[in-house]
C-alpha positions as protocol buffer text, in pm:
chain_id: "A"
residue {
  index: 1
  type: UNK
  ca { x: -9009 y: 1071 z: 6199 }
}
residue {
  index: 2
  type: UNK
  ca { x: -9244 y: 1329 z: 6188 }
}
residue {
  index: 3
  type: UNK
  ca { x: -9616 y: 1317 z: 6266 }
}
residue {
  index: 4
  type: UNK
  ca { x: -9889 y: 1320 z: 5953 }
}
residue {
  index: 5
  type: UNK
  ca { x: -10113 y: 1584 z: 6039 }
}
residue {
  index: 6
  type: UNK
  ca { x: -9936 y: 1942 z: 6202 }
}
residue {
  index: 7
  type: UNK
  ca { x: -10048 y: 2249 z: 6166 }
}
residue {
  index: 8
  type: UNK
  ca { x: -9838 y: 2434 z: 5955 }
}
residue {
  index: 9
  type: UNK
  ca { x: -9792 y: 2815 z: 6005 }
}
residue {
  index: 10
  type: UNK
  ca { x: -9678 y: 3089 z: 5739 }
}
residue {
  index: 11
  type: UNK
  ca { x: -9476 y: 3432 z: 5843 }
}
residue {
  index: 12
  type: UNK
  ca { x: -9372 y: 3766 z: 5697 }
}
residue {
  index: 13
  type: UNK
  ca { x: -9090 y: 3999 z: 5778 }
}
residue {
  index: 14
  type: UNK
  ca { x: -8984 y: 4321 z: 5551 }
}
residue {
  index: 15
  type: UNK
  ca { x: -8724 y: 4233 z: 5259 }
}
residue {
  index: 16
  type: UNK
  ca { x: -8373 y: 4414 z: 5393 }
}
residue {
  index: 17
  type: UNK
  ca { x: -8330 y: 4544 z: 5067 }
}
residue {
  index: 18
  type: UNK
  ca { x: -8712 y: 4671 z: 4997 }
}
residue {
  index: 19
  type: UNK
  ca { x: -8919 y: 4703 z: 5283 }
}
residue {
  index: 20
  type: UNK
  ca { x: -9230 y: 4807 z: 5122 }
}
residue {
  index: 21
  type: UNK
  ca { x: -9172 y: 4376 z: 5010 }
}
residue {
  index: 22
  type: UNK
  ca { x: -9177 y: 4078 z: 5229 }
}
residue {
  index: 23
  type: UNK
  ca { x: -8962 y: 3770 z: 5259 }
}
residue {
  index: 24
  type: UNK
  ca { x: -9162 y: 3450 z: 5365 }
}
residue {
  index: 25
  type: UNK
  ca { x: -9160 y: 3114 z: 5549 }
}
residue {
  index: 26
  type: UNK
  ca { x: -9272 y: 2815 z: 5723 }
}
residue {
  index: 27
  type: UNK
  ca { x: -9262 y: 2699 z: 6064 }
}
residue {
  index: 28
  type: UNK
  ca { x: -9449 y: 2431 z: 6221 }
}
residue {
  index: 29
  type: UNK
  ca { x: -9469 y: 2651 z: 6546 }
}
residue {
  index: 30
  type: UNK
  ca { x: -9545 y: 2941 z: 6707 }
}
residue {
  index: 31
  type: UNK
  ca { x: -9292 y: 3143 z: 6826 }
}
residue {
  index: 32
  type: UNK
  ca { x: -9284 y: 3216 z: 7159 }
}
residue {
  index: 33
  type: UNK
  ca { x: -9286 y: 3559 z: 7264 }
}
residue {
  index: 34
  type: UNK
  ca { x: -9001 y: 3688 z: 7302 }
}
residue {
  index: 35
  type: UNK
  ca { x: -9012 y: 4045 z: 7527 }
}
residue {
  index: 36
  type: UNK
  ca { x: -8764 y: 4142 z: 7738 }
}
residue {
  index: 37
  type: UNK
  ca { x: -8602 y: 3848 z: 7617 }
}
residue {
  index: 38
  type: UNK
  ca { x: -8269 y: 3769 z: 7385 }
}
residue {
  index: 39
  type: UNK
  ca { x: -8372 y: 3667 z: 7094 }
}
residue {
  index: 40
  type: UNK
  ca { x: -8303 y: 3226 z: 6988 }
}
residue {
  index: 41
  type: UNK
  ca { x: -8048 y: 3165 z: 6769 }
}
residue {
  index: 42
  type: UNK
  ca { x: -8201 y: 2895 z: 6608 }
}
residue {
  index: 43
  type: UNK
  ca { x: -8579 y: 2707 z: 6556 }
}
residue {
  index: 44
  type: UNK
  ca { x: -8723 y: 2495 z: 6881 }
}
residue {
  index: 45
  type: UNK
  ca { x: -8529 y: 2149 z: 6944 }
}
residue {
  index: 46
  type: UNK
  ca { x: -8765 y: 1904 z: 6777 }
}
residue {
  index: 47
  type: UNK
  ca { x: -8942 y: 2166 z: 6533 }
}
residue {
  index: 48
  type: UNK
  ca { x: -8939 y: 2235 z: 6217 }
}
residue {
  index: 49
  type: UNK
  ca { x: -8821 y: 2593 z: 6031 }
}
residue {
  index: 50
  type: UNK
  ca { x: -8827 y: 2651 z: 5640 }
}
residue {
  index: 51
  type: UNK
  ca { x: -8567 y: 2838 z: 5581 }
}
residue {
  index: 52
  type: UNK
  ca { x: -8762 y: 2957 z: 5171 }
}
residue {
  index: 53
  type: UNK
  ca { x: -8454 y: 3086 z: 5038 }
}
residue {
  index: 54
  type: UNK
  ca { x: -8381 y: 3294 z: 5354 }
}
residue {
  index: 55
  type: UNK
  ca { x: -8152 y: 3323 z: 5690 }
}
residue {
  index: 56
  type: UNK
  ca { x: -8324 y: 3232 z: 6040 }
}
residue {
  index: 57
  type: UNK
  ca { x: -8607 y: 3461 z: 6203 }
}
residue {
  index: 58
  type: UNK
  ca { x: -8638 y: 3356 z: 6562 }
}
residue {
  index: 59
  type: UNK
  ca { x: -9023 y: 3553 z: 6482 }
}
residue {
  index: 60
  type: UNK
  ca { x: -9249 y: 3770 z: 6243 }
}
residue {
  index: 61
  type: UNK
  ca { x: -9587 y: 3872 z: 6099 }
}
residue {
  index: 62
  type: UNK
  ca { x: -9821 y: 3595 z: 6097 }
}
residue {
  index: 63
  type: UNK
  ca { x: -10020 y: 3537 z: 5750 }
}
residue {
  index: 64
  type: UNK
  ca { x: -10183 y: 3224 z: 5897 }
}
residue {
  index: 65
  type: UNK
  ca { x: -10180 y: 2876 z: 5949 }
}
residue {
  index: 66
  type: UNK
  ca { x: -10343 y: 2536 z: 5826 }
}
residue {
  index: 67
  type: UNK
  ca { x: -10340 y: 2204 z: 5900 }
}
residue {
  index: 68
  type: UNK
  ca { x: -10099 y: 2034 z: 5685 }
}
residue {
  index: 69
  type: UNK
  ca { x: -9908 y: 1670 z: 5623 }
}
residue {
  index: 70
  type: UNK
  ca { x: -9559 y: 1726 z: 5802 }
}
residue {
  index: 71
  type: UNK
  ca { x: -9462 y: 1413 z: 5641 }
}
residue {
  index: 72
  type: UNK
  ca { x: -9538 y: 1571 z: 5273 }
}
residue {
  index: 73
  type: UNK
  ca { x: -9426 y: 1935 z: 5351 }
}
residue {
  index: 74
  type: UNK
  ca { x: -9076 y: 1742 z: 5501 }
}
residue {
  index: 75
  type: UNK
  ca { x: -9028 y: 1516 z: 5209 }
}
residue {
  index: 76
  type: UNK
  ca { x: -9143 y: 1820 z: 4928 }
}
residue {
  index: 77
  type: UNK
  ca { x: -8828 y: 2069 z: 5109 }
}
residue {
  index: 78
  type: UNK
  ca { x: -8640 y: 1958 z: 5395 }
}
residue {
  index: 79
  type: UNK
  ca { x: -8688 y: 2155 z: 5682 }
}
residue {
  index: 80
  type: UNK
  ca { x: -8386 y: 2287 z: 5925 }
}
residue {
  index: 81
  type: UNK
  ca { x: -8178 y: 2342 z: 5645 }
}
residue {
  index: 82
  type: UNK
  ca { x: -8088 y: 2640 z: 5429 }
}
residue {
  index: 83
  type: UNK
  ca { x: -8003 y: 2479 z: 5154 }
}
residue {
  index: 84
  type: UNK
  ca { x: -8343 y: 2293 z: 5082 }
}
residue {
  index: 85
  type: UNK
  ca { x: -8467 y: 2450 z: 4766 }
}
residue {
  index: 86
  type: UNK
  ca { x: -8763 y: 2205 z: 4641 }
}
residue {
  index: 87
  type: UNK
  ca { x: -8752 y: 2277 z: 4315 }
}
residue {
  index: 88
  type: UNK
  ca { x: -8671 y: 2644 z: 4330 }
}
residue {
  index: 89
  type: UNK
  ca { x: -8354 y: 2544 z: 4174 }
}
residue {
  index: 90
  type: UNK
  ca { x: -8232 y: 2867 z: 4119 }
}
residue {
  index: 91
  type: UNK
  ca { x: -8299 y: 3170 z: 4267 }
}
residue {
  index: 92
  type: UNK
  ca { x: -8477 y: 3472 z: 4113 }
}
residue {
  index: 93
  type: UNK
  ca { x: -8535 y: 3252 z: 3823 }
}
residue {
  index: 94
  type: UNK
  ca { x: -8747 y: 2993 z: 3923 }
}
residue {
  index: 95
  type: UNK
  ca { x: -8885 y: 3196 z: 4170 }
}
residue {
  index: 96
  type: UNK
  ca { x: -8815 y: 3325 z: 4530 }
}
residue {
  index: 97
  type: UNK
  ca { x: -8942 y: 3290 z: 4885 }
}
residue {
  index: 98
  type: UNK
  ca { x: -9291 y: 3331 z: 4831 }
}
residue {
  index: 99
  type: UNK
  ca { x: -9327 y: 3035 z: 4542 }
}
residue {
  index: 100
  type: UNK
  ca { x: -9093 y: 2784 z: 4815 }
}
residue {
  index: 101
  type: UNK
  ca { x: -9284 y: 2865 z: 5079 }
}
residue {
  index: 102
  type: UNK
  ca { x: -9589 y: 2787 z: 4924 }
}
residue {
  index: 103
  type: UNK
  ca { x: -9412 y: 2440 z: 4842 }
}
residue {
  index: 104
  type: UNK
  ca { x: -9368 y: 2410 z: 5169 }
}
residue {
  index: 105
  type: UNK
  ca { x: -9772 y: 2505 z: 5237 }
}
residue {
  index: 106
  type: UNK
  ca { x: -9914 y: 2232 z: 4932 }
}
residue {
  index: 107
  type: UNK
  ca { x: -9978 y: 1964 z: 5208 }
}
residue {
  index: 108
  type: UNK
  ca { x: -10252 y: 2179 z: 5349 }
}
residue {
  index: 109
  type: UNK
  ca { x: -10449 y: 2129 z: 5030 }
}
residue {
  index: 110
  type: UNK
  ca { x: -10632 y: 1797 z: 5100 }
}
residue {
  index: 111
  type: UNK
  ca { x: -10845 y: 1995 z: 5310 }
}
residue {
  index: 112
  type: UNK
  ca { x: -10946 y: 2258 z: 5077 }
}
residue {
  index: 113
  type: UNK
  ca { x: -10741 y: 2477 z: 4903 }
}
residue {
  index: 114
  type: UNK
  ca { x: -10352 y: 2522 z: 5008 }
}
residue {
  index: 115
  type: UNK
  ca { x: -10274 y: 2769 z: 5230 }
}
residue {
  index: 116
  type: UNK
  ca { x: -10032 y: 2988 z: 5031 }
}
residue {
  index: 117
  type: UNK
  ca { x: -9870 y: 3369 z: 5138 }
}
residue {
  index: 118
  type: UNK
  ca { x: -10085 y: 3540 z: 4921 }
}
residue {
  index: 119
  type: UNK
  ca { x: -10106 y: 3800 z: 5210 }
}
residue {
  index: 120
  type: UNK
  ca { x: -9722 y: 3885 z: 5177 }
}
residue {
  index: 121
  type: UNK
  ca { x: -9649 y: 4226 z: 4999 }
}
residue {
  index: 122
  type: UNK
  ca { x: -9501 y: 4177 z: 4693 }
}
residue {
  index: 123
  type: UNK
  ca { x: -9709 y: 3801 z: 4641 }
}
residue {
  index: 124
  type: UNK
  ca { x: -9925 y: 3994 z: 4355 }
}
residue {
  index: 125
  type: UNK
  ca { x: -9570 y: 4040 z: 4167 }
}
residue {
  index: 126
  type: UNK
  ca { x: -9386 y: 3709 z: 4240 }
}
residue {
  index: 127
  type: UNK
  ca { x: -9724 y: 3533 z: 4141 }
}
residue {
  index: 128
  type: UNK
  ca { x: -9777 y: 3681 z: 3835 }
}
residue {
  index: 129
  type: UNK
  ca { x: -9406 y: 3639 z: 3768 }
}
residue {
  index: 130
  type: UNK
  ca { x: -9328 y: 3293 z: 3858 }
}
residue {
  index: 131
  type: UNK
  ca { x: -9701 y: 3127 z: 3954 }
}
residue {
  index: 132
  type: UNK
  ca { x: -9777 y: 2986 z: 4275 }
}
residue {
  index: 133
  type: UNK
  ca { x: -9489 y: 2678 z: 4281 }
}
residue {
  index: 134
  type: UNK
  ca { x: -9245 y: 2854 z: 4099 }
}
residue {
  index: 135
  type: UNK
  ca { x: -9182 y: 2805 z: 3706 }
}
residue {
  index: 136
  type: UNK
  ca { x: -9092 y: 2468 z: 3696 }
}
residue {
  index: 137
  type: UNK
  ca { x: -9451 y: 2325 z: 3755 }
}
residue {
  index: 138
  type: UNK
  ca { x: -9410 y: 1959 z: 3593 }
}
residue {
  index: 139
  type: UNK
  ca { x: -9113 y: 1950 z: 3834 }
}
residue {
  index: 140
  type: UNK
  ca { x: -9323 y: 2009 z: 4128 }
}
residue {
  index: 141
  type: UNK
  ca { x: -9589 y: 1797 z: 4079 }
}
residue {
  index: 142
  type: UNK
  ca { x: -9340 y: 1528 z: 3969 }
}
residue {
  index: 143
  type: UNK
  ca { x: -9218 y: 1554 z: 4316 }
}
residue {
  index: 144
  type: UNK
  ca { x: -9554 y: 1562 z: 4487 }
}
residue {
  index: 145
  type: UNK
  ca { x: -9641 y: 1249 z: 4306 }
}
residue {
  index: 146
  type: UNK
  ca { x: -9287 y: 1076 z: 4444 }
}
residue {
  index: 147
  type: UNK
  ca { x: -9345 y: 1239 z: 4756 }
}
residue {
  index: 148
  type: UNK
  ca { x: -9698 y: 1052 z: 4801 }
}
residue {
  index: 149
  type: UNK
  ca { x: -9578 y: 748 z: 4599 }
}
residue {
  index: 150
  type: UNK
  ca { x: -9797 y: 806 z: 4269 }
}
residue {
  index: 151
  type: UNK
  ca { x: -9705 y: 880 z: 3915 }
}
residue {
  index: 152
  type: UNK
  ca { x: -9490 y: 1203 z: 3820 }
}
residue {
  index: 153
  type: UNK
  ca { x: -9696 y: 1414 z: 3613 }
}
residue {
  index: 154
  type: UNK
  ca { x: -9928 y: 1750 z: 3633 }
}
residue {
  index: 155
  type: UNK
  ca { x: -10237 y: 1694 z: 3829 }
}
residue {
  index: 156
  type: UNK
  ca { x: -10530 y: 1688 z: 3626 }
}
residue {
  index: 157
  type: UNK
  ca { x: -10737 y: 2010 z: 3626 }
}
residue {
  index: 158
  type: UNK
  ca { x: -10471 y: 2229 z: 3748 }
}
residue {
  index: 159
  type: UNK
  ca { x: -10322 y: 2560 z: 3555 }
}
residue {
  index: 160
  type: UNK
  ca { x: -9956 y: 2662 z: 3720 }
}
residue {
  index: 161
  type: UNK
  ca { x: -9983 y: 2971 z: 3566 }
}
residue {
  index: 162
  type: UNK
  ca { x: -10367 y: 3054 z: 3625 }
}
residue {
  index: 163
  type: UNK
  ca { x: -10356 y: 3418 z: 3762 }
}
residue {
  index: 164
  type: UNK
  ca { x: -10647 y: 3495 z: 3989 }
}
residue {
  index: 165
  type: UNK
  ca { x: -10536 y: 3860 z: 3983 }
}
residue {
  index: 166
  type: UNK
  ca { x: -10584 y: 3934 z: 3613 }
}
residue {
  index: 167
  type: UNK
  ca { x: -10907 y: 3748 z: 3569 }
}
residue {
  index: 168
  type: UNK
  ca { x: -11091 y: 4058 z: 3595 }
}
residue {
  index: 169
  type: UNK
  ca { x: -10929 y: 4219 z: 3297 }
}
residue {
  index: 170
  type: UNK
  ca { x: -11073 y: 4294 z: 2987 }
}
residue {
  index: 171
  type: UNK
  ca { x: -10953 y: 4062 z: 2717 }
}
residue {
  index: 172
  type: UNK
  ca { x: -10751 y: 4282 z: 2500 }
}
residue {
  index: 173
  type: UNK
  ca { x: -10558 y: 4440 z: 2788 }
}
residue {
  index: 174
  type: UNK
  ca { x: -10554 y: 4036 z: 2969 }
}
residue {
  index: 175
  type: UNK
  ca { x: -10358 y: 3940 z: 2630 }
}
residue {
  index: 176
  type: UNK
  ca { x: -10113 y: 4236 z: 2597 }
}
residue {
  index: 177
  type: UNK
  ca { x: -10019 y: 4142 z: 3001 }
}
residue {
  index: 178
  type: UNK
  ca { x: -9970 y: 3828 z: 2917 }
}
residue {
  index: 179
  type: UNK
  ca { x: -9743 y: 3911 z: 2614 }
}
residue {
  index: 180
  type: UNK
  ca { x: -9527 y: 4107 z: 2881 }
}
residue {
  index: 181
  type: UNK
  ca { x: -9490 y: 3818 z: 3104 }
}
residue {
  index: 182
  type: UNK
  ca { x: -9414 y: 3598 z: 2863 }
}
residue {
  index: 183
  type: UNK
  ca { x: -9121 y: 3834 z: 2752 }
}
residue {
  index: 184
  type: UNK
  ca { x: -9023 y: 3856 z: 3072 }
}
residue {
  index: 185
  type: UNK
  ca { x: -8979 y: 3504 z: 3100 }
}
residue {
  index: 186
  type: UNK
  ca { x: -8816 y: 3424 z: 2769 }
}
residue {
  index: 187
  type: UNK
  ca { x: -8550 y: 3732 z: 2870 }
}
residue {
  index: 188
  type: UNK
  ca { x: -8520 y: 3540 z: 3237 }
}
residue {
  index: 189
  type: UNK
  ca { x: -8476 y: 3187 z: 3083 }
}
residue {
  index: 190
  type: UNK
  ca { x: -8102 y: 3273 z: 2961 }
}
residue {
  index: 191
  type: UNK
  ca { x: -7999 y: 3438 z: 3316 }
}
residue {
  index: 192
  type: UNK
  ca { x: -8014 y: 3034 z: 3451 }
}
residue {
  index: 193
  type: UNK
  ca { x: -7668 y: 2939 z: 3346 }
}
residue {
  index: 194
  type: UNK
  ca { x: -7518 y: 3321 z: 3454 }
}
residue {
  index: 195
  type: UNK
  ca { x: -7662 y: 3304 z: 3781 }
}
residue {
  index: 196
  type: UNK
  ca { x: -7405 y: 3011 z: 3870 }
}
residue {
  index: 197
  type: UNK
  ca { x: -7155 y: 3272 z: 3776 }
}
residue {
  index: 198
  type: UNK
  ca { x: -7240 y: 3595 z: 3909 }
}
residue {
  index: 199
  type: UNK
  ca { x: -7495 y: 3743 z: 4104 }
}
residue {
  index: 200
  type: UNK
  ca { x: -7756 y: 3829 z: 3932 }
}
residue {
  index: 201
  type: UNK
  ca { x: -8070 y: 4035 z: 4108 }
}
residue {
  index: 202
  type: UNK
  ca { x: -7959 y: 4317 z: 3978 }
}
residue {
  index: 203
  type: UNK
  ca { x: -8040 y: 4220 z: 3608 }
}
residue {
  index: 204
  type: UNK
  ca { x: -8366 y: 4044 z: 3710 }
}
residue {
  index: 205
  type: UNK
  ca { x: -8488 y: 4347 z: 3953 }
}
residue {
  index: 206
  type: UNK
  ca { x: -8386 y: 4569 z: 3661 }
}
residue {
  index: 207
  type: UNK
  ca { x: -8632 y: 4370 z: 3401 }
}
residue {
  index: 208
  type: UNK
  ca { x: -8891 y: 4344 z: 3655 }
}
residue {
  index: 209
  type: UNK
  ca { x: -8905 y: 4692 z: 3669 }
}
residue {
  index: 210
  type: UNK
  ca { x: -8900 y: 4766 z: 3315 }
}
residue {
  index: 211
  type: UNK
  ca { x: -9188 y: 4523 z: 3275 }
}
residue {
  index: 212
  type: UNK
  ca { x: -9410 y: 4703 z: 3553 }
}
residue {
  index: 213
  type: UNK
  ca { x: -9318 y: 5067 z: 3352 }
}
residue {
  index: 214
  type: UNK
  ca { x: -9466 y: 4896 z: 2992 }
}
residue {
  index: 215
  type: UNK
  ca { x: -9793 y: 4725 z: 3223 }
}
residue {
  index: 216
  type: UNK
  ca { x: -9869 y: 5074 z: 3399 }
}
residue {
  index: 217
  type: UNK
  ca { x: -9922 y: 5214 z: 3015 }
}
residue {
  index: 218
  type: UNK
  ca { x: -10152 y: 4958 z: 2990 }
}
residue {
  index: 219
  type: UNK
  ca { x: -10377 y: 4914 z: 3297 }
}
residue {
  index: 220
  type: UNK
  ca { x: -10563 y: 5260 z: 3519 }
}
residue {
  index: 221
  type: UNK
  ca { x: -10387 y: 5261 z: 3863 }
}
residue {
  index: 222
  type: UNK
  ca { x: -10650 y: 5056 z: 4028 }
}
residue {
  index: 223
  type: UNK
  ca { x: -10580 y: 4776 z: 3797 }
}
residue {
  index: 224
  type: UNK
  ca { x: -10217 y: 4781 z: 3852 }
}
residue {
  index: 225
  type: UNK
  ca { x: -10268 y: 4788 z: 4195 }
}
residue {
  index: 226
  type: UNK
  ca { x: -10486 y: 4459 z: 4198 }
}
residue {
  index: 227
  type: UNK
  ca { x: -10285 y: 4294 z: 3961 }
}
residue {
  index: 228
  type: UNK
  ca { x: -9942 y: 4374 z: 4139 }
}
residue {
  index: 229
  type: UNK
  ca { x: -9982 y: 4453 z: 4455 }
}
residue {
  index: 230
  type: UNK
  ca { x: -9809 y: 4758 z: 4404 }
}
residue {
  index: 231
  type: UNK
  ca { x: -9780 y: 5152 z: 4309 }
}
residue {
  index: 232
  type: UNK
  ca { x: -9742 y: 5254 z: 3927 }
}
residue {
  index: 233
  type: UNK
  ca { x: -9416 y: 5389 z: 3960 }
}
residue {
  index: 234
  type: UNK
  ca { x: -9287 y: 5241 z: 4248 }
}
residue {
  index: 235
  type: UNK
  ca { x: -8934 y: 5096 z: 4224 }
}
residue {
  index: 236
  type: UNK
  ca { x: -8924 y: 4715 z: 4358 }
}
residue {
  index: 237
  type: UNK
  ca { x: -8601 y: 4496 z: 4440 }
}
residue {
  index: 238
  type: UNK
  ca { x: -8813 y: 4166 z: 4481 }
}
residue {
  index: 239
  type: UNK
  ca { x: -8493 y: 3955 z: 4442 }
}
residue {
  index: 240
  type: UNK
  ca { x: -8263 y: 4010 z: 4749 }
}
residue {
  index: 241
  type: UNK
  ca { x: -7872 y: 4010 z: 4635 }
}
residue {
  index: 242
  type: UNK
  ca { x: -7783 y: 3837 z: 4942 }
}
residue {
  index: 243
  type: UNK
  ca { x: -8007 y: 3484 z: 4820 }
}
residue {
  index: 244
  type: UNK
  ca { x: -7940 y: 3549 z: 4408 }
}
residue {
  index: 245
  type: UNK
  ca { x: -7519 y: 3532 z: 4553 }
}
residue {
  index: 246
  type: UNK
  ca { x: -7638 y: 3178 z: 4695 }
}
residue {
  index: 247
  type: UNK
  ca { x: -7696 y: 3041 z: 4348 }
}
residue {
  index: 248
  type: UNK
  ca { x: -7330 y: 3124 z: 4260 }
}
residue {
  index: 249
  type: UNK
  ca { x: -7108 y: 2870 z: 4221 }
}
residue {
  index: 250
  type: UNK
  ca { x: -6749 y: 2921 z: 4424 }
}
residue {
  index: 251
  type: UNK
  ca { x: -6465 y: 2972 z: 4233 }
}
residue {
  index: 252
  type: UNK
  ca { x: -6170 y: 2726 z: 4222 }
}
């Protein structure tokens, strides 16, 4: 049984596939240092290690730590185990680390807001791509509510989608963004029944990248750059092969 209140911390390490990206997740310690050491093979006995749609990292950059509800955070993913998802069903199109991890992170809200990994690089992407908790919102909250023993539904006041990082845009060029995501999403939505089949972060990389060359037309580089997170121009493999091979389904 784990304890209510635990300070919950949130790490970084490059993507293996794109470094200039980060993978992201959750531990409910610090790790110790490990120089002129071999490094662990697996999380502290007795801690807990959030796997987000990731392998084990015995360490990594820190992006900072809140007090949180270990009993919530446990309950929303299961921690110590690489197949705890939330409700990140599938990979690359429901979301990736960053949106799991923040699952993961939600308990720290009833002290202000969440702690997310809004410092990751490549956050400004998956966010605008997916939201915060991924693109199954009602799902989330649904198990939030079950989680803390309330009803299932979408907490009042709260946007899934609101985008902090376009807020700042002038209408017109707000609404033709928005158009973009919302095309990438409605070309995504089909990929959830192929990614059971095949591997598919190739196809989703390749839209993602199509939809940053039609949004650098649109916005001046320093726009982009706020928006994104990223370079106009700058090729991105957000979705790692090795996690987008997870969602496939073995062959009998």
């Amino acid at each position: 049984m784990y304890m209510a209140g635990a300070v919950l911390y949130a790490w970084a390490r490059p993507l293996d596939i794109d470094p200039n990206l980060d993978h992201t997740w959750v531990t409910n310690y610090q790790p110790p240092s490990t120089l002129g050491q071999s490094q662990p093979i697996r999380w502290p006995p007795g801690e807990c290690f959030w796997f987000c749609w990731g392998t084990y990292h015995s360490a990594g950059s820190y992006l900072g730590h809140a007090l949180g509800d270990l009993g919530l955070s446990t309950c929303l993913v299961k921690p110590n185990d690489p197949q705890a998802h939330g409700t990140i069903f599938v990979y690359a199109v429901d979301g990736v680390c960053h949106q799991l991890a923040n699952q993961v992170l939600y308990s720290t809200a009833d002290r202000g807001p969440a702690l997310t990994v809004a410092n990751a690089r490549g956050y400004r992407l998956s966010h605008f791509l997916y939201g915060p908790y991924g693109r199954n919102p009602q799902a989330f909250w649904q198990q939030v509510a079950a989680c803390k023993g309330g009803p299932g539904k979408l907490e009042a006041g709260m946007d899934p989608f609101a985008d902090v990082f376009t807020a700042d845009l002038p209408p017109l060029k707000k609404e033709r963004l928005d158009a973009l995501r919302n095309e990438f999403r409605e070309r995504l939505q089909p990929m959830r029944g192929v990614a059971q089949e095949r591997n598919v972060a190739g196809d989703v990389n390749g839209l993602i990248n199509a939809m940053l060359a039609e949004a650098a037309k649109l916005l001046t580089v320093e726009e982009f750059r706020s928006v994104f997170g990223v370079e106009p121009g700058q090729h991105v493999n957000l979705v790692d092969p090795r996690m987008a091979g997870e969602s496939v389904r073995p062959r009998r």
